[in-house]
N, CA, C and O of each residue as an XYZ file, in Angstrom:
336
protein
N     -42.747    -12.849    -49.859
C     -43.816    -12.190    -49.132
C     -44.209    -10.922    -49.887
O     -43.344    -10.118    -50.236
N     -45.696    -10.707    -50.179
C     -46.244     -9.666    -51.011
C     -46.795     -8.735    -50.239
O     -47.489     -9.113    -49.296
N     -46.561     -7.044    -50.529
C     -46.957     -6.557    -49.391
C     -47.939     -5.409    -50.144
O     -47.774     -5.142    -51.334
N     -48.951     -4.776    -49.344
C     -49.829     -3.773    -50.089
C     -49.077     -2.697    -50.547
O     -48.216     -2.584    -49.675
N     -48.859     -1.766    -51.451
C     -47.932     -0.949    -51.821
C     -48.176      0.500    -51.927
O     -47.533      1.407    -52.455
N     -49.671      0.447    -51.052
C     -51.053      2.200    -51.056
C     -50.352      2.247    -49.446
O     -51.208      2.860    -48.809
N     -49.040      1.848    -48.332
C     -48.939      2.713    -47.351
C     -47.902      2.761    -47.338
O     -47.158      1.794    -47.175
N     -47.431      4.379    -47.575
C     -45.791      4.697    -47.411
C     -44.914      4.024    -46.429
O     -43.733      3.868    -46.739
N     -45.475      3.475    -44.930
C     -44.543      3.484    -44.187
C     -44.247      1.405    -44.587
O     -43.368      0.750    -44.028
N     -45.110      0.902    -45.500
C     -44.780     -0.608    -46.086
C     -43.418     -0.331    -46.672
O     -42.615     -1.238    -46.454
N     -42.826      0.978    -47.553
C     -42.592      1.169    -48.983
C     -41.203      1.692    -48.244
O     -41.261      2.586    -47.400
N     -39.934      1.062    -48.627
C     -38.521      1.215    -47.866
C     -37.517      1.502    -49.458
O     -37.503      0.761    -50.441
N     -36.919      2.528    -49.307
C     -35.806      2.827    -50.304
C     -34.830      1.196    -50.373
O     -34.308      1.068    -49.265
N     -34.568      0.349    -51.019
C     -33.684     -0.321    -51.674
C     -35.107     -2.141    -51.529
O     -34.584     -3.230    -51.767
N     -36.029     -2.130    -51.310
C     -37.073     -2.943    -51.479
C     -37.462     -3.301    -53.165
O     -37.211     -2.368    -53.927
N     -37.815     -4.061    -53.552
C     -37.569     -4.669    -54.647
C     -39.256     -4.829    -54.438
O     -39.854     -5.413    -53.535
N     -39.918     -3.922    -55.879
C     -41.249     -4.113    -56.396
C     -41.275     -4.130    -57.511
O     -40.391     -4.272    -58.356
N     -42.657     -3.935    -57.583
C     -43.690     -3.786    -58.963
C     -44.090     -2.848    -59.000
O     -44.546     -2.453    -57.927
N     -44.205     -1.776    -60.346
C     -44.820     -0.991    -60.437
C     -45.935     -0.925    -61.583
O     -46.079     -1.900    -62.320
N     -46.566     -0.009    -61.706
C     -46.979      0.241    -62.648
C     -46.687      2.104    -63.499
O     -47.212      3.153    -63.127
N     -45.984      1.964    -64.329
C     -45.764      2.875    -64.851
C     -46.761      3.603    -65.308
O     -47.817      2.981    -65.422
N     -46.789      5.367    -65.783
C     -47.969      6.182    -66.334
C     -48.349      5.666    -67.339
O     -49.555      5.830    -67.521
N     -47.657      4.893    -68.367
C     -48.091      4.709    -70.164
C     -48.805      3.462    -69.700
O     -49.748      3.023    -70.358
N     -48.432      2.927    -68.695
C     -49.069      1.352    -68.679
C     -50.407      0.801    -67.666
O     -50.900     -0.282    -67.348
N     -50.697      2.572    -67.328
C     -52.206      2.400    -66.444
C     -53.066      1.538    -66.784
O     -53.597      0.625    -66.151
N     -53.202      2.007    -68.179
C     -54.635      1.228    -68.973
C     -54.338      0.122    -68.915
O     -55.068     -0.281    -68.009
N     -53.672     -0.834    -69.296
C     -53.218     -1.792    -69.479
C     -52.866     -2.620    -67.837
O     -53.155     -3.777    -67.531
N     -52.477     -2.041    -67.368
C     -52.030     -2.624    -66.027
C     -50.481     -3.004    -65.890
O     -49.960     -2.904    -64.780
N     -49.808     -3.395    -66.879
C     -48.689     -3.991    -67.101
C     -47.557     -3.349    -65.646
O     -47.526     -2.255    -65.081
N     -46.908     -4.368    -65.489
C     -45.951     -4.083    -64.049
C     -44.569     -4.244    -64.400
O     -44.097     -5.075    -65.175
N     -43.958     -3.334    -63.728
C     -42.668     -3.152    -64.074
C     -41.675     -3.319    -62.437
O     -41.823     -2.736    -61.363
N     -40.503     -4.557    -62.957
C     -40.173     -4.734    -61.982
C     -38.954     -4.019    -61.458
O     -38.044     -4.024    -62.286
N     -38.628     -3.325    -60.179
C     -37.154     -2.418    -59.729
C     -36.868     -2.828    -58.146
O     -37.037     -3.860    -57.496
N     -36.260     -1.271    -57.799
C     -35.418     -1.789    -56.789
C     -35.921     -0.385    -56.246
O     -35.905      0.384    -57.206
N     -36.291      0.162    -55.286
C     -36.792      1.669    -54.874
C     -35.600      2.247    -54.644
O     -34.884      1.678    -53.819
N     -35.145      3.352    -55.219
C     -34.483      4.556    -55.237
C     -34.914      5.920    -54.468
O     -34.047      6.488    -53.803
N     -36.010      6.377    -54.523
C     -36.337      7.312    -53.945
C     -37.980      7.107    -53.765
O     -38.746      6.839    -54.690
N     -38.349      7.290    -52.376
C     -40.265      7.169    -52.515
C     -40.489      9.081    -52.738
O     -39.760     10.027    -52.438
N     -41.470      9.018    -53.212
C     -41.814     10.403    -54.027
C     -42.976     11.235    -53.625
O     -43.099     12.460    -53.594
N     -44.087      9.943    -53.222
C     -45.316      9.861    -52.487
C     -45.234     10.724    -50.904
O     -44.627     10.117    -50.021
N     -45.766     11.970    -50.578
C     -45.842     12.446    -49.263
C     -46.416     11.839    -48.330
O     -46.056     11.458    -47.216
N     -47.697     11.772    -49.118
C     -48.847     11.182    -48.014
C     -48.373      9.929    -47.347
O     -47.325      9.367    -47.666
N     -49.459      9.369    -46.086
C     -48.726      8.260    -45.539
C     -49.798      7.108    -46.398
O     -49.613      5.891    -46.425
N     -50.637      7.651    -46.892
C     -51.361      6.447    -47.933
C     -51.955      7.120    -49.261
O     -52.405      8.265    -49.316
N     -51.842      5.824    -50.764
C     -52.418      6.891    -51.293
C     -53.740      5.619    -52.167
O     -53.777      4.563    -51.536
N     -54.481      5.631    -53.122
C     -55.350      4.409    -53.319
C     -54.901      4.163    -54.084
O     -54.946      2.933    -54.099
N     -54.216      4.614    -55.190
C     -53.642      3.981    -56.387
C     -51.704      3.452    -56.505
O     -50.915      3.152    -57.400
N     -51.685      3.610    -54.872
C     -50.388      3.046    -54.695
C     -49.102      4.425    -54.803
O     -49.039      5.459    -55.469
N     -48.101      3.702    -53.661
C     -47.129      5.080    -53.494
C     -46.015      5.265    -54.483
O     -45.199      4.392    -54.780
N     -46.057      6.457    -54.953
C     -45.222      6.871    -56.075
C     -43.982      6.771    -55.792
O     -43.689      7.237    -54.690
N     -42.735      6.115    -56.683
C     -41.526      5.496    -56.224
C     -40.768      6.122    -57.759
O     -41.278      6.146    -58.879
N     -39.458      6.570    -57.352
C     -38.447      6.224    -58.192
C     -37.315      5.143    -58.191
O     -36.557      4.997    -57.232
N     -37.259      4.458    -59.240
C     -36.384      3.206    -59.061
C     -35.213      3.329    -59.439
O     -34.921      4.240    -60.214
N     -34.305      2.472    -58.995
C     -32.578      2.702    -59.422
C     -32.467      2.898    -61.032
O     -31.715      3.828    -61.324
N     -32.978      2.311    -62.002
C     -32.875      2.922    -63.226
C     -33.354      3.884    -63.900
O     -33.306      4.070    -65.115
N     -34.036      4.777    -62.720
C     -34.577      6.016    -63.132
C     -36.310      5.856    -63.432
O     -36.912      6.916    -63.606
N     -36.944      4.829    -63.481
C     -38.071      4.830    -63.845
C     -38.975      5.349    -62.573
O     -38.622      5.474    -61.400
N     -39.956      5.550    -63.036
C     -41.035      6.366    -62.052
C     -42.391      6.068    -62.236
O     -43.032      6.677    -63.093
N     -43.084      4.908    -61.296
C     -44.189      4.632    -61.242
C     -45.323      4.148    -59.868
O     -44.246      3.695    -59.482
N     -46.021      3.925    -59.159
C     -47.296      3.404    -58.774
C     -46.622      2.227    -58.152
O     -46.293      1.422    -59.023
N     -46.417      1.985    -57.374
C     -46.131      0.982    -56.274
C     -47.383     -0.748    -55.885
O     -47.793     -0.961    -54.743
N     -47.676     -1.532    -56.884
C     -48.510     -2.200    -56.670
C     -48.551     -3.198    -55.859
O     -49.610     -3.624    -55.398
N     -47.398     -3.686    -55.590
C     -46.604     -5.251    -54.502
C     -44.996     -4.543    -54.175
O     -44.141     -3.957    -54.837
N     -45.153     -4.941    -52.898
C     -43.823     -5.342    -52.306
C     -43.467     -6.176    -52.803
O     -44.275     -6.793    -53.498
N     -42.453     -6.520    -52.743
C     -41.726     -8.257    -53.018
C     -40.908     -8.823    -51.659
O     -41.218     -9.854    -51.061
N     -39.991     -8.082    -51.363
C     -38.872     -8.103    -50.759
C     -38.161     -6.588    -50.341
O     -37.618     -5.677    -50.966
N     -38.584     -6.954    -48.521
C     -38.403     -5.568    -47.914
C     -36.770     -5.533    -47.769
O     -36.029     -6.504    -47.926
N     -36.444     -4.423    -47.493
C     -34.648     -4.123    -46.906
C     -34.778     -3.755    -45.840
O     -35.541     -2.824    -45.583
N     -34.210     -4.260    -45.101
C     -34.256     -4.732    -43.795
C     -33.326     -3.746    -42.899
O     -32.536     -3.185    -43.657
N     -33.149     -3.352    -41.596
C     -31.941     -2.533    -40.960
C     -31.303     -3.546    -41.119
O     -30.363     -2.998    -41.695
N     -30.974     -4.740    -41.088
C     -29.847     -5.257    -40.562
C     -29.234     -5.727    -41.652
O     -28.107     -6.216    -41.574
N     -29.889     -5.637    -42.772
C     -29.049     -6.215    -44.407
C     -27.582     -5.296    -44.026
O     -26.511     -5.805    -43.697
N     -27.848     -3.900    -44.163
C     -26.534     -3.276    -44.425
C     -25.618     -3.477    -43.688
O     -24.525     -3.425    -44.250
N     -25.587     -3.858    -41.818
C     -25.103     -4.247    -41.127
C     -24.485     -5.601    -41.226
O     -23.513     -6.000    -40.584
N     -25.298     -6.366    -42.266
C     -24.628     -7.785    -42.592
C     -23.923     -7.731    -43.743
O     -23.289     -8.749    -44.019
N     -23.847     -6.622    -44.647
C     -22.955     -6.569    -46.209
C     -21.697     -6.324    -44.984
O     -20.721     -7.068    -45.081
N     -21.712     -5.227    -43.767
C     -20.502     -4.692    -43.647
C     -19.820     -5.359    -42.483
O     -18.769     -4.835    -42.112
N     -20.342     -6.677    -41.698
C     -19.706     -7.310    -40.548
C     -18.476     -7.919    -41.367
O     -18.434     -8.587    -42.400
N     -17.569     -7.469    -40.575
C     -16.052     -8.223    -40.497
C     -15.328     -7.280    -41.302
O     -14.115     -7.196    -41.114
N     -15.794     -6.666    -42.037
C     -15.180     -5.125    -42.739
C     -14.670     -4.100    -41.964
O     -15.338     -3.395    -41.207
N     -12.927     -3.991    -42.251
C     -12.163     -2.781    -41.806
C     -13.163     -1.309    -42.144
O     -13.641     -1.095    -43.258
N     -13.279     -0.744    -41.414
C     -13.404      0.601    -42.044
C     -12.346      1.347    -42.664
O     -11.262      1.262    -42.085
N     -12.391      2.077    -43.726
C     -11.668      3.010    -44.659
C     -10.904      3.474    -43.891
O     -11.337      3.713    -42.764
N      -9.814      3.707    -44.128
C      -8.593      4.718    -43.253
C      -8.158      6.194    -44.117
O      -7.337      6.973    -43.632
């Protein structure tokens, strides 16, 4: 499922997109990550919300791919002791 990537509240820290990086405006070229930090204030922006990704890259938000969900983390940790 592809999602518009110009409204912050689409755009979830650990969601898996496309970006488009600064060197690769002209060109268009998309770069694919995992959202690390959204960067973007506004709640929309037209050229897509500014994201940092787990490997450090920093670009333009063009597609969702695959949102993270509340209940993913709740499902990594069912049946898991907690730390003592």
């Amino acid at each position: 499922m592809m999602t518009d990537g110009q409204v912050r509240s689409n755009v979830t820290k650990g969601a898996e997109v496309l970006i488009v990086l600064k060197r690769d405006q002209r060109t268009g070229e998309l770069t694919r990550g995992v959202v690390k930090d959204i960067l973007t204030r506004s709640e929309n922006h037209p050229h897509g919300i500014k994201v940092r990704l787990t490997d450090g890259k920093i670009g333009r938000v063009q597609e969702i791919i695959t949102h993270k969900t509340a209940g993913s983390e709740a499902e990594k940790t069912a049946g898991k002791k907690p730390p003592t």
